[in-house]
C-alpha positions as CSV (number, residue, x, y, z in Angstrom):
1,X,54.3,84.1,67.1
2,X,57.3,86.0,68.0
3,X,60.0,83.1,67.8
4,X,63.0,84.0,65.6
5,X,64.2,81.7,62.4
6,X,67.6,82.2,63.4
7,X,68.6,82.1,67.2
8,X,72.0,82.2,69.3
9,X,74.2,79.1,68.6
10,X,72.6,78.3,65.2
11,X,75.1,78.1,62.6
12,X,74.4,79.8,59.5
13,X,75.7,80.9,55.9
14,X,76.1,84.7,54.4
15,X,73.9,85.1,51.1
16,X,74.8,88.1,50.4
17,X,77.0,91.0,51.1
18,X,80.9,91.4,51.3
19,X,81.5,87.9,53.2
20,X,79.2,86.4,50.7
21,X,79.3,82.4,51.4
22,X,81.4,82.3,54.7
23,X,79.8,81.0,57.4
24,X,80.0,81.0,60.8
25,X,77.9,80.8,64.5
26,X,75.5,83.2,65.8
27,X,76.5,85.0,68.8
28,X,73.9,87.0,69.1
29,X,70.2,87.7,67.4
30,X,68.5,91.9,67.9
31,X,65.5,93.1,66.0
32,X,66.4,91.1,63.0
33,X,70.0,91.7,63.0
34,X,72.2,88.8,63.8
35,X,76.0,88.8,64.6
36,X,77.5,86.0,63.2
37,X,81.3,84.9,64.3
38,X,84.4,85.8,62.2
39,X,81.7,87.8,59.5
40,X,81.3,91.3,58.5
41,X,84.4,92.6,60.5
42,X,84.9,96.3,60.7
43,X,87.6,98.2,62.4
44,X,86.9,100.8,65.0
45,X,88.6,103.5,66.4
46,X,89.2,103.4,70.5
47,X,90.4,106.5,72.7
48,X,92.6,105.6,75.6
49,X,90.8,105.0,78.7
50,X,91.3,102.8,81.6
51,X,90.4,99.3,80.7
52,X,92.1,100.3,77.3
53,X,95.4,102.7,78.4
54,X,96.9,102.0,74.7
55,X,93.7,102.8,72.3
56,X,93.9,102.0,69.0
57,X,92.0,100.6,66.4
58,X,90.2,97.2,66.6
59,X,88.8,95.1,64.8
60,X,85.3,93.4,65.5
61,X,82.6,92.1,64.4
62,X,78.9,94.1,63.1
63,X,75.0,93.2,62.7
64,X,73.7,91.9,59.8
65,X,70.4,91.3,58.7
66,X,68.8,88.5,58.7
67,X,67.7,88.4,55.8
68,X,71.2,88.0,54.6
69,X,72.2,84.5,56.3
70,X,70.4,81.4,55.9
71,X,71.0,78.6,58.4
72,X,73.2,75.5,57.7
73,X,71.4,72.1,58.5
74,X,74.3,69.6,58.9
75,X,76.1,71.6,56.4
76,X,73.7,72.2,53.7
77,X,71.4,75.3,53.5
78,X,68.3,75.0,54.7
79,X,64.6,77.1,55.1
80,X,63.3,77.1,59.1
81,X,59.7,76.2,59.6
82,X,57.6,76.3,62.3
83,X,55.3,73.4,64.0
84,X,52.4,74.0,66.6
85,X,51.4,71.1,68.0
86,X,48.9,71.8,71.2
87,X,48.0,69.1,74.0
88,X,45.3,68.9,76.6
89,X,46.6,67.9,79.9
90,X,44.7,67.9,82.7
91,X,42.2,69.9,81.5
92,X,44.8,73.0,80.6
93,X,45.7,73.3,76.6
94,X,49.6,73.5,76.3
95,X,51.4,74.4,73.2
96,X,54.6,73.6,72.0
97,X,56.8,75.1,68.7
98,X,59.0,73.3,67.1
99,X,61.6,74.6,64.6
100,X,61.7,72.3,61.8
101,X,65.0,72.5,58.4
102,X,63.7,72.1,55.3
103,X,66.5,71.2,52.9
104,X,65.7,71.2,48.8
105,X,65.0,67.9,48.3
106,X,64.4,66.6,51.6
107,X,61.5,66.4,54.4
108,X,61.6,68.7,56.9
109,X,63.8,67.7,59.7
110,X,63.7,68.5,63.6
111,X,66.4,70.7,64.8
């Protein structure tokens, strides 16, 4: 099953690491590396060119791992599972996977 945990628009919380319990959306998910909004900012260092005629150094954001944020479930951490329900329809077998939250103490919710 190659479906990710954590996918673009989730919102999630940093574990561990510098920003250590900020949190903030996912704008994009690459070989288990996320890069989450507003986290794990570094500055970089532009020659002029045209679209940038000043140069200068910026600041944006950088790839974390995933193993380092864990996604927020209506504001509370939660664990992702995974449910594979398959249906016969028309004779063809379709399969469907659905990410479930699993927050301590509570059954696993649809997300």
């Amino acid at each position: 099953m190659a479906t990710n945990k954590i996918q673009k628009g989730d919102t999630v919380k940093v574990i561990a690491g510098k920003d250590k319990g900020k949190s903030g959306k996912v704008i994009a998910v690459a070989d288990n590396k996320v890069l989450v909004e507003g986290i794990n900012e570094v500055t970089k260092h532009s020659k002029a060119s045209a679209a940038n005629p000043k140069g200068g150094i910026i600041k944006k954001e950088a790839f974390l791992d995933v193993s380092n944020v864990m996604y927020l479930h209506k504001g509370e951490p939660a664990r992702i599972q995974f449910e594979v329900s398959t249906t016969n329809k028309d004779g063809k077998e379709k399969r469907t996977v659905t990410r479930l939250a699993k927050v301590a103490g509570k059954p696993a919710e649809k997300i």
